[in-house]
N, C-alpha and C positions, 0 to 999 in steps of 0.2 A: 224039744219043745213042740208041742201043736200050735201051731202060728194059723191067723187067720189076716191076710189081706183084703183091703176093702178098699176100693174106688170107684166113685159111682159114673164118672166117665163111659164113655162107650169102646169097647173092643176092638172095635172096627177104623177107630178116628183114630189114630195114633199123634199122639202128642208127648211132651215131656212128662206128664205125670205116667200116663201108661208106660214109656220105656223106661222109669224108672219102678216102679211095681215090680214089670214083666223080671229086669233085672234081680232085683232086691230078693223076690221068688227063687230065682232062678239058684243066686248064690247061698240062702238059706238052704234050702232043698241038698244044695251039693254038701254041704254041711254036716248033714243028716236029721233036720230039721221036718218033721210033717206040714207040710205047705198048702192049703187052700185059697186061690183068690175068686176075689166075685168082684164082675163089674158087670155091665147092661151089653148086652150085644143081642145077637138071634140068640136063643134059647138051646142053649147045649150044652153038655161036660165033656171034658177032654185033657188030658195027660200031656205036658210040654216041660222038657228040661226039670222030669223030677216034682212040677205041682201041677196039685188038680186044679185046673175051672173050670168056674160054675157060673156064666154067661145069663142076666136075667132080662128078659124082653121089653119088660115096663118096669118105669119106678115103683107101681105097688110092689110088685114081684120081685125085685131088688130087695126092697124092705124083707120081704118075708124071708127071703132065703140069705139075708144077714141074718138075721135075729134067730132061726132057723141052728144053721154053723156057730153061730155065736157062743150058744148055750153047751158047744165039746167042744172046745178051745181056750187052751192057756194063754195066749196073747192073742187081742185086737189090736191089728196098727190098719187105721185108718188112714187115708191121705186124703179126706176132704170133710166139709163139717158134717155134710149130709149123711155122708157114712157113720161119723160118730152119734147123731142124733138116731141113726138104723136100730143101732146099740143098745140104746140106753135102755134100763139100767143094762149094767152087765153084772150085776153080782159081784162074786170075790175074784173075779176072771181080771187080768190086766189089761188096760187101756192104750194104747200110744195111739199117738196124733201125727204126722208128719203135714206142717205146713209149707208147701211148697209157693204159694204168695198167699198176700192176703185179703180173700173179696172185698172186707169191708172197707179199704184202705181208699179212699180217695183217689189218690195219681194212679191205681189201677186202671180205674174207670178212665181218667182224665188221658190216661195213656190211649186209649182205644177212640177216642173223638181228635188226640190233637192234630192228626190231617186232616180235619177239617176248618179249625183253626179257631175251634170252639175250646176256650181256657176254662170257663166254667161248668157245675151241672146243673143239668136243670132240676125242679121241684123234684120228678117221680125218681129221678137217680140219687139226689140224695137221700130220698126217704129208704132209696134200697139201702142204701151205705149206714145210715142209723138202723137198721130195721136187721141187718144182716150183722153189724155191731152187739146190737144188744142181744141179740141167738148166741153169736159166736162167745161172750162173755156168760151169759150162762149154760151153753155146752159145754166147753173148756175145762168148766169148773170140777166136770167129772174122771178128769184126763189124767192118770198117771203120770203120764211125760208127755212134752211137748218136743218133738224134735224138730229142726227149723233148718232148712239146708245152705245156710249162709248168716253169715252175722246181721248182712242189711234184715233178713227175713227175720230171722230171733226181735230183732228192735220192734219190727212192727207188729209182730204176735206182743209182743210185752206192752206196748203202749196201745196197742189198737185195741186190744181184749182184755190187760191188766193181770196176764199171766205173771204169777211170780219169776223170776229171773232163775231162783232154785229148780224149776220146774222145768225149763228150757235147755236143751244141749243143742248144738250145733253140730251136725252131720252131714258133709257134703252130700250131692250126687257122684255115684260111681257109673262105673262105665266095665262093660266087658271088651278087655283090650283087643285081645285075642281075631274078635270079632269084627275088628279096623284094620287090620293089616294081611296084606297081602304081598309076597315077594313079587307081583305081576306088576303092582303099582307103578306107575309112570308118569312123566310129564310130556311126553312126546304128546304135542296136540298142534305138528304141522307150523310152527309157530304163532299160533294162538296165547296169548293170555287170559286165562280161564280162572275167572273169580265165581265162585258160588257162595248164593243166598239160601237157605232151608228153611222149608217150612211159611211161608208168603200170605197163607189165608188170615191171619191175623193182622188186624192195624198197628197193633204194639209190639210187634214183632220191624214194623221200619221199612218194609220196601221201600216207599214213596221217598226216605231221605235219601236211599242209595241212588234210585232212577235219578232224582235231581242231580247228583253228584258225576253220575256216569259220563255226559256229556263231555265233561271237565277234564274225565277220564280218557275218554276217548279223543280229545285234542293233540292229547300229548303220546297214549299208545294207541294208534288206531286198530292195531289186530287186535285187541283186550276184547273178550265174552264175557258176558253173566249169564250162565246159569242160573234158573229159578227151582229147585226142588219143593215138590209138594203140591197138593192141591191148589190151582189158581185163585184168587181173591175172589170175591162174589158181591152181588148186590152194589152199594152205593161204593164200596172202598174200590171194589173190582172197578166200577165204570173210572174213580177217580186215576187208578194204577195204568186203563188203556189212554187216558186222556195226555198222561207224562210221559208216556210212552208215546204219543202222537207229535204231544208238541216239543219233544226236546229230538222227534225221529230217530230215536235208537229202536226202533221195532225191531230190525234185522239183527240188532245183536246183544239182543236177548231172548234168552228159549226159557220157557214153560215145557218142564215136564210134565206138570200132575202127576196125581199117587205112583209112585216107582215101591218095586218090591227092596225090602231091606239089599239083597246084595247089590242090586242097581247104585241105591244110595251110597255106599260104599266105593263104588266103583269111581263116583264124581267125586268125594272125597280124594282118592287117592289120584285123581286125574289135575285137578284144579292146583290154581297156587298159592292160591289165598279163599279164606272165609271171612265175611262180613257179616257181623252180626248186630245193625246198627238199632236195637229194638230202644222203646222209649219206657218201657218199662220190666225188668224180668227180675225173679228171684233169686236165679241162679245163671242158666245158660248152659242145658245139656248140649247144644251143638259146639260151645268150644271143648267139651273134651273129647266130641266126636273127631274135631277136626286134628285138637291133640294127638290121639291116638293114632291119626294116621298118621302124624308127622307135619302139619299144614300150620301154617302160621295164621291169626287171629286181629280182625281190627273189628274193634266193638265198641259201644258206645258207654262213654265215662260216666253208666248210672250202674244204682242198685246192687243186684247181686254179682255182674259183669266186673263189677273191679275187685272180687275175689275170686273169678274165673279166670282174668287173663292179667298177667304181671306184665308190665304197661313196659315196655323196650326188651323185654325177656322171650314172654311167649308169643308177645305180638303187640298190639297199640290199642290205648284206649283214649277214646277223640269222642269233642264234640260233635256231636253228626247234623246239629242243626249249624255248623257252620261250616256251608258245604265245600268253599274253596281248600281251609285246610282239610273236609276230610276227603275232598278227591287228592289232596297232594301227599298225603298218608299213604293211602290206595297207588298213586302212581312211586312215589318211594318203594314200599316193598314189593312191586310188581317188576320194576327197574334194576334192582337189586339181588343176581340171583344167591350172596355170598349171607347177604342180611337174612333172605329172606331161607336161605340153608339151615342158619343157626337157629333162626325162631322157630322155622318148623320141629328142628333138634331136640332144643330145649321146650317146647310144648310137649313131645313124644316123653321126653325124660320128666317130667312133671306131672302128668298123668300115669305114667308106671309108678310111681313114687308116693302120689299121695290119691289116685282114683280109683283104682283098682276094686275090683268088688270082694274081693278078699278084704283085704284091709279095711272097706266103708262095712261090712257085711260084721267085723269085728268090732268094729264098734255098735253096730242097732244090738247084737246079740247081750254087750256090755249092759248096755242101757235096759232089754227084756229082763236082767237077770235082778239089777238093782233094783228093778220097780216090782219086780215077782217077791222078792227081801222085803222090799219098803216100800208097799205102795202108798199113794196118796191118801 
């Protein structure tokens, strides 16, 4: 098949939707799939694991060089709305959708202010949240399939948008395993306990519950680190992150990396003992099968797409995080534990070979291109 990926994210930012594309590409391609993606970055074409991209400068230019590739390709899979509006029409050409959360969805938004301690929105965010509702409902409508990487994410495409439930499949995220593992990996860190956080520039992503909890943490293991991977926090959330950082005085033991190149990342991974993934809002959670795949045991927070990423005493625990005592006694459990904390990394590793695999996730989109190519909408 000529596959054409779309995301209008930028290249350069790396986030879950982009490693999930880069992948999805990747594993089509090996396939024998003809692969094109376009997303925003500097302006350039270039060949990576088998697909071409086509990097566009500006959103006008984005636009054009969709609709451009659009018009020689047998599948469009989109992964944001903006890209399926790029589209439109598409003629007799196939549609997919992959919603990875849902903008117009309320506790999105509400996710990204709650460290501030503001429960409501105000007038111009709800008018986004209707205004991006009623888009999302009549772009949709042109969509062969909707693929939705979690059950919680399916629900709120079906009721946020009023997509038919026929219309929706559920498709995890995968993971290229291969890619997390190293026979080098170690835990020798001097006796250190080394927990790491990924990915920080976001407020629904949870720092601020972990820095509260740390303290807690460090009472009872005083060698215990955290690791921070990824760009540092910025603006009002960054001042708020140095402020908890001040007043609970864990400055010294916590490190900020900022952007690390992919094997770096990897390398913390397989270094740490634990991953914390305490975010207040997510679809899915590509870092627990990052952490999976190395083998690392997983404590996340008891929402959204997270409770069908981590099997709650299996691959790791899934906790309140706004109740900080029990989630630092979580944190000092599997930290204290190295027999517990053997197994869960285990069985995360065996649960991501088994059901993440991009082989396996890459058979089922290919399923889903074939029936809608049969029976489209």
């Amino acid at each position: 098949m000529n596959v054409l990926l779309v995301h209008c994210g930028r290249w350069d930012y790396i986030t879950g939707v982009i490693t999930h594309v880069c992948g999805l590409g990747r594993a089509l391609a090996a396939r024998g799939h003809s692969v094109r993606a376009i997303m925003r970055g500097e302006q350039k074409e270039f060949v990576r694991d088998g697909v071409r991209y086509s990097l566009s400068p500006n959103l006008f230019r984005f636009i054009l060089d969709v609709r451009r590739h659009a018009k020689v390709s047998e599948i469009i899979h989109c992964h944001d709305t903006l890209s399926v509006l790029a589209c439109l029409p598409v003629g007799r050409r196939v549609l997919i959708y992959t919603s990875h959360h849902v903008l117009a969805e309320r506790q999105l938004f509400r996710s990204g202010q709650e460290w501030s301690g503001k429960t409501g929105l105000g007038l111009g965010t709800s008018l986004k949240c209707s205004a991006a509702r009623i888009l999302g409902w009549g772009i949709l409508k042109s969509i062969d399939r909707v693929i939705a990487v979690s059950l919680f994410t399916r629900n709120a495409v079906r009721w946020t948008y009023h997509v038919p439930a026929s219309k929706i499949e559920v498709v995890h995220n995968g993971i290229a395993v291969n890619r997390f593992w190293r026979a080098e990996g170690s835990l020798d860190n001097h006796g250190t306990h080394r927990i790491l956080f990924v990915r920080a520039n976001e407020p629904r992503k949870g720092l601020h519950h972990l820095l509260e909890a740390l303290p807690l943490v460090l009472d009872r293991i005083p060698e215990a680190e955290l690791i921070i991977a990824g760009p540092e926090p910025s603006g009002s959330y960054g001042q708020h992150i140095r402020n908890l950082l001040e007043k609970h005085r864990i400055t010294t033991k916590v490190v900020f990396t900022g952007q690390i190149p992919f094997d770096d990342l990897v390398s913390l991974y397989l270094s740490s003992h634990l991953v914390v993934v305490p975010s207040t809002y997510e679809g899915f959670g590509i870092v627990v099968l990052e952490a999976g795949a190395c083998g690392r045991p997983v404590i996340a927070s008891n929402i959204g797409g997270l409770n069908e990423a981590v099997v709650d005493g299996e691959t790791g625990f899934l906790v309140d995080v706004e109740d900080t005592s029990l989630f630092a006694a979580t944190i000092v459990k599997v930290l204290s534990d190295d027999p517990l904390r053997r197994q869960l990394g285990e069985n995360a590793r065996g649960r991501v070979l088994e059901n993440f695999t991009w082989d396996r996730i890459c058979s089922q989109v290919e399923r889903i291109y074939e029936a809608a190519s049969t029976n489209p909408h």
